[in-house]
N, C-alpha and C positions, 0 to 999 in steps of 0.2 A: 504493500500500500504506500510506501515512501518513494518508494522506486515511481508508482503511478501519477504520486501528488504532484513531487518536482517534476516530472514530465509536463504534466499536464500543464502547468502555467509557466516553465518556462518558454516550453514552443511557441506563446503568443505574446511574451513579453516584444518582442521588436514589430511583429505589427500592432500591436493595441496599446502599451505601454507607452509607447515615446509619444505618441500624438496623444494619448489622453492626459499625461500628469505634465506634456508640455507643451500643449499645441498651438499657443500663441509665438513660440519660439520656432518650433515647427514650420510653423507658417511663415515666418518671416525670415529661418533661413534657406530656407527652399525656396522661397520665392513662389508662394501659395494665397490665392486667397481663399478664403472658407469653403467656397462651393467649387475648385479643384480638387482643394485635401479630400474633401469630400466624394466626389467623384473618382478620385486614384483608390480610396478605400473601396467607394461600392466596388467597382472592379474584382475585390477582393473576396466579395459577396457573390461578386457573380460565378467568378471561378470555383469559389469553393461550394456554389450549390452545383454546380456539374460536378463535382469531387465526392463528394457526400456518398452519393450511393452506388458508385463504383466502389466506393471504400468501405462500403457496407458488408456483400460476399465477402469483399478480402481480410476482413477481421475474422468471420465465422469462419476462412481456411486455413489460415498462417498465424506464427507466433508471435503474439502482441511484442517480446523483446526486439526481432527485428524490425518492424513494423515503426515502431515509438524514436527508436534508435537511431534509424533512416533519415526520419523527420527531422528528427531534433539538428542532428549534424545538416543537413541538405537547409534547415531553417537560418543557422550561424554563417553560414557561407553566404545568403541574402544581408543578412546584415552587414558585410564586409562591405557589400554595395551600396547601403543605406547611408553608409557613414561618409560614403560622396557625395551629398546633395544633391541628387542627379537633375533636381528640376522637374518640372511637370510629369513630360513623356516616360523620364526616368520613375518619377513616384508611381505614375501606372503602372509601370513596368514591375517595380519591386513589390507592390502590392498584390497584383496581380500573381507574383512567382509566391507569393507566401501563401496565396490561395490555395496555390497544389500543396507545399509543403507541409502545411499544417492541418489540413484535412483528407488528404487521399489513401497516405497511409496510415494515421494519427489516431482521427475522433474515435470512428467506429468501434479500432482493437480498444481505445480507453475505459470507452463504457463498457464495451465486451467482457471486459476484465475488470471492473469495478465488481458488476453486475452478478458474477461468478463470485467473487471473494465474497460479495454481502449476506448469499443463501436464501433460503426462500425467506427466513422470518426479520430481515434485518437491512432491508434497500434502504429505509430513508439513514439509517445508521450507514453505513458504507457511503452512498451520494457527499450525505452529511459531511462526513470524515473528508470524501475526497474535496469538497468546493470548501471547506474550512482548510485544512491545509495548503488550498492552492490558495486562498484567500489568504495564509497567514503569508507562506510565497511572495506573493504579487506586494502585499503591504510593505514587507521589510526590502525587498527588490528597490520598491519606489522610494520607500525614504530614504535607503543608502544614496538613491540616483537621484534626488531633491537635494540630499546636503552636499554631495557634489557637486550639484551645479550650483548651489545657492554658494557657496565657498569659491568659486571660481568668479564671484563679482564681490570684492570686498571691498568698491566703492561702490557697490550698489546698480541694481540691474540696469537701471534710468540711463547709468554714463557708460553702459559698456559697446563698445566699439562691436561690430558685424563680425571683425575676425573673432571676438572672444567670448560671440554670442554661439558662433560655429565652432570653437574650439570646446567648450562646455559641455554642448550638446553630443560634441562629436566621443567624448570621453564617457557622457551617459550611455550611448551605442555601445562604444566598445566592451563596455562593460557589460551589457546582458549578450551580446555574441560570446565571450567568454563564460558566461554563465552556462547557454543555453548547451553550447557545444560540451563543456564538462559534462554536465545533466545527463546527455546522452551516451555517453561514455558509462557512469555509473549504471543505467538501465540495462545497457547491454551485459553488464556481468550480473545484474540486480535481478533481474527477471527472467525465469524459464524459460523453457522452447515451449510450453505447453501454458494454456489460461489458468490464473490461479485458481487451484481449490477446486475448479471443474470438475475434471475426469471424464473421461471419457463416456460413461454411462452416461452425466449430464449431457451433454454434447455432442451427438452424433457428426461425422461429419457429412457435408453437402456434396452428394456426387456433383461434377461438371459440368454434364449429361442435363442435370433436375432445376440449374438455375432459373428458368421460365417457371414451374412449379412453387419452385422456394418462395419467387417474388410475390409473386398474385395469390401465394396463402397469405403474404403477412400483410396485403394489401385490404382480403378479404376480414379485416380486426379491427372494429369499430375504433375502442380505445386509440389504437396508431393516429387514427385521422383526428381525435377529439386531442389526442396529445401534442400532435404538430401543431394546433390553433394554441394551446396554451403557449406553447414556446415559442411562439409567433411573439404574441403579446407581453409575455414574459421579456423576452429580447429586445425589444423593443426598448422599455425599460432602462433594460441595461445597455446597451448602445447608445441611447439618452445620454446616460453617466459620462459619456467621451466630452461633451460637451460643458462642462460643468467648470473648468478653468475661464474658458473663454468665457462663459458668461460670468461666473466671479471679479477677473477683469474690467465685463463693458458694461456693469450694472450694478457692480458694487463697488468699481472705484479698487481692486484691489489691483499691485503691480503682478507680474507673472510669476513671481516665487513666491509671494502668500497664495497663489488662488493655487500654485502645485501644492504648497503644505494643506491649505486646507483641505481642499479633493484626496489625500493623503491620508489625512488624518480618517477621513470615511470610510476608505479600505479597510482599516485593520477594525472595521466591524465586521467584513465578510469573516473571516472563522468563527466565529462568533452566533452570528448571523445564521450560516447554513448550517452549525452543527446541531445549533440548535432549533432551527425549523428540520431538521432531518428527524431529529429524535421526538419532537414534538408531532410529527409525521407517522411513526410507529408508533407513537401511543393513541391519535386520535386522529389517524385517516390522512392520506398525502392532500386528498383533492378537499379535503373541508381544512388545512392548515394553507395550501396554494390561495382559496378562497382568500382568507383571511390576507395571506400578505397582498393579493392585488387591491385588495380595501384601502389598506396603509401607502399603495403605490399610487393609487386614487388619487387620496388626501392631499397625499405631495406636492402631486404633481399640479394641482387643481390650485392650491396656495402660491406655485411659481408664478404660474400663469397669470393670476391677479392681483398678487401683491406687490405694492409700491413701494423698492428700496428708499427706506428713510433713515436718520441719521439715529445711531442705536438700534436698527434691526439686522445687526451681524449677525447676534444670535441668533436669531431666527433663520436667518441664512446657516449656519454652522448645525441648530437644530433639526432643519429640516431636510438636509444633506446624510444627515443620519438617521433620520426618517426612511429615505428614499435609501440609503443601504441597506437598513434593516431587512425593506420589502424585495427588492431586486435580488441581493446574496440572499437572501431566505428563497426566494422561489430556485436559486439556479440550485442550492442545495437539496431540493423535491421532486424537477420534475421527470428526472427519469427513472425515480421510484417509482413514476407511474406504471411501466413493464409490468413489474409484480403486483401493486395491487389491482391491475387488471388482468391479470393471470397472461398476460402476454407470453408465449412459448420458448425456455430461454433456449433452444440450439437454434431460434431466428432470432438473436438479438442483437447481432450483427447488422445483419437486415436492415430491422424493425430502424435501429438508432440512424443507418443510411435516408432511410425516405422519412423520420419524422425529421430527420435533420436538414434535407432537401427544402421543405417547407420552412420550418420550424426559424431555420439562420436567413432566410431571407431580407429580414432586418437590415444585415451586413452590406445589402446592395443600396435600400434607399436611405435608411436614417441618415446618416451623415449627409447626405447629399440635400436631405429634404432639410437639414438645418443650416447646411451651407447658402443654399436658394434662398430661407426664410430670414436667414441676418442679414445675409448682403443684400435682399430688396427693401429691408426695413433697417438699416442701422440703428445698433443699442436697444434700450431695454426692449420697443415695443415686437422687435423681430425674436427676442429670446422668448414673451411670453407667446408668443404665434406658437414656437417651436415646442412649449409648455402644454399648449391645449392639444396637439399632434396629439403628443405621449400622453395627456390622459386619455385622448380618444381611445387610445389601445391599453389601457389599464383597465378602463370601464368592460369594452369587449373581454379582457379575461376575466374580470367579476363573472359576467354572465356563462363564459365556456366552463368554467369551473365549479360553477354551481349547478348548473346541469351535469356535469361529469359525478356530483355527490350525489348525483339523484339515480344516477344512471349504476351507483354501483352496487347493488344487490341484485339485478339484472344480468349482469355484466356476464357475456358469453362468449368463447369465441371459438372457431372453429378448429381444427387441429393441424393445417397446412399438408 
C-alpha cells in the first residue's frame, strides 16, 4: 500500500502540481494566459480519456509493478521538458504527452490493486488509506516546493526579475522529476509481479479471444454508469481547486506566495479528509457519506460565487477553502468504493475503472478551459464568481446522482459478464 500511495501522487505531481500551487507564475513564465494554460491542460483531458480504457484490459492482464513503474519513469522524463518553458505549442505538447503517461499504463493497474488489497468488507478503508496518503504526499511535496520558491525571493516576489521568476520555478520542477522518477524505482522492487492479496481464484484471467464479451458485461452494470456521473461531478470539484491561487490573487488582493501557502495549507486536509470519509463510508454507506460531502461542496461553492471580498473576510476565504477540501478529498476518498458496494465483479475491475474513468475524468478536458474563457472575458472578481456558479452547477447534479444511487441500493443487481 506504500508502494501504491507514493505512486499514485507522485505521477501527477508535474502535470497538476506546478500549475495548481503556482499558476500565476506558470503563467507568466510560459508566456500563458489563463484560457491557453487552460487549453494545453484540456488536451491533457482529452488524451487521457482515449487512455482510460485501453488501460482498463491492461490492468486486469499485466502486473501492476511494471505497469506503475513505466509511468512513473516515462512521467520524469516529460518533466525534463517542462522545465524549458516551451511556450504554448510546447505546453500542448507536454500536456498532452503526460496524458499517455499517467493514464495508459497507470490508473486502471492503481485501482486494480487498491481494490484487491481492501477485500470484500473494507473499500472505503483501502480508497481511504490510499487518497489520504497520497493527500499527505501531495501536501508535504507542495510545501517543501512553496518554501523553495518562497526562499528564492528574499526581496520579495513584487521585485523579482523574469530570470529569477524562471529560475525558482525551474528548481520546483526539478525537484518533483527527481521525486517522481525515485518513486518508481522503489515500486519496481516494492510491488509483485502478481495484484496484491488477489490470487488467482479472485481473479480469473481474461482470455484475448473474450475482450468484446468482457466489455459489454461491464457495460451491461447499472452502478458503472451511475458511478461515472458521480465522478463527473465529483471532479469537477476538484479541478475547481487548480484555480484557487489565481483567484486568491485577483480577489483577494493576495501576492503569488501567500495564495501558494494558503491553497497549501488546504491540502494537508486531504488525508484527513478521505480517511476519514473512507471509514465513515464502511460504517454508514459510501453513496449516503458521497451524498453528504456534495452538500458541503454545495455550500462552498455557492458562498464563492456571491460573496463580496471585504476587508477582514480572509477568514472566510481560508475557512471556506477548507470547507471545499473537506468535500472534494472526502468524495475522491469514496468513490471507487462504489465497485463493492454495488457488488460490481472484481476480475472486471480493470474494466469497470477504464470506462467509468473514460466518463468520469472528462472534467480534465473542459474545467480549466471553461475558467480560463470565464476570467479573461470578465476580468477579476466578477469572472471568478461566473466560474463559482459553473462548479456548483455540478455539485448540485451530484447531490441528486447520489441520492438516487442510496435509493437504488437495496435493489442493486447486476448481471454476471
Amino acid at each position: 500500500m506504500i508502494g501504491l500511495i507514493l505512486a499514485g501522487e507522485a505521477v501527477y505531481a508535474l502535470p497538476f502540481h506546478v500549475a495548481r500551487f503556482f499558476r500565476p507564475t506558470v503563467m507568466e513564465t510560459f508566456g500563458l494566459t489563463a484560457t491557453e494554460l487552460g487549453a494545453a491542460q484540456g488536451v491533457y483531458g482529452v488524451v487521457a480519456m482515449l487512455a482510460y480504457f485501453p488501460g482498463g484490459p491492461l490492468a486486469d492482464r499485466f502486473p501492476a509493478r511494471k505497469l506503475l513503474a513505466t509511468s512513473l519513469w516515462s512521467t520524469a522524463a516529460g518533466g525534463l521538458y517542462m522545465a524549458t518553458f516551451p511556450g504554448y505549442a510546447g505546453s500542448v505538447f507536454i500536456w498532452g504527452f503526460f496524458g499517455v503517461t499517467t493514464i495508459l499504463l497507470f490508473w486502471a493497474a492503481l485501482i486494480r490493486a487498491t481494490r484487491d488489497w481492501g477485500g470484500n468488507d473494507e473499500q472505503g478503508r483501502a480508497y481511504g488509506i490510499l487518497d489520504s496518503g497520497r493527500g499527505l504526499l501531495a501536501a508535504g511535496l507542495a510545501s517543501v516546493g512553496v518554501m523553495v520558491f518562497s526562499l528564492s525571493f528574499p526581496e520579495g516576489y513584487a521585485s523579482a526579475s523574469m530570470e529569477e521568476k524562471r529560475a525558482a520555478l525551474q528548481l520546483v520542477i526539478y525537484g518533483y522529476v527527481g521525486v517522481t522518477a525515485l518513486i518508481g524505482v522503489y515500486v519496481w522492487f516494492v510491488l509483485g509481479d502478481g495484484h496484491p492479496a488477489s490470487g488467482e481464484s479472485h481473479a480469473p484471467r481474461m482470455p484475448a479471444g473474450q475482450l468484446y464479451h468482457h466489455v459489454m458485461g461491464v457495460l451491461r452494470i447499472p452502478a458503472v454508469w451511475m458511478q461515472s456521473l458521480v465522478i463527473i461531478c465529483a471532479y469537477v470539484g476538484y479541478k475547481g481547486f487548480d484555480n484557487y491561487t489565481l483567484f486568491a490573487v485577483e480577489a483577494y488582493g493576495m501576492d503569488e506566495v501567500e495564495a501558494a501557502q494558503i491553497v497549501t495549507l488546504g491540502s494537508w486536509v486531504r488525508p484527513i479528509a478521505a480517511l476519514g470519509a473512507g471509514l465513515l463510508g464502511d460504517r454508514f454507506g459510501v453513496s449516503r457519506m458521497i451524498f453528504v460531502c456534495f452538500i458541503l461542496l454545495l455550500a462552498a461553492d455557492l458562498y464563492f460565487a456571491f460573496a463580496v471580498p471585504q476587508m477582514g473576510t480572509l477568514w472566510f476565504l481560508m475557512g471556506n477553502i477548507l470547507l471545499t477540501c473537506i468535500a472534494i478529498f472526502g468524495l475522491r476518498g469514496l468513490y471507487f468504493a462504489i465497485f463493492e458496494e454495488h457488488k460490481v465483479p472484481l476480475w472486471v475491475t480493470g474494466t469497470a475503472v477504464g470506462f467509468v474513468s473514460v466518463i468520469g475524468y472528462t472534467p480534465d478536458i473542459f474545467v480549466t478551459l471553461v475558467a480560463g474563457i470565464l476570467i479573461d472575458r470578465t476580468p477579476g472578481l466578477a469572472g471568478h464568481q461566473h466560474f463559482f456558479l459553473f462548479l456548483a452547477a455540478f455539485a448540485a447534479l451530484g447531490v441528486v446522482i447520489s441520492y438516487l444511487m442510496t435509493r437504488r441500493l437495496p435493489a442493486e443487481t447486476h448481471p454476471s459478464s
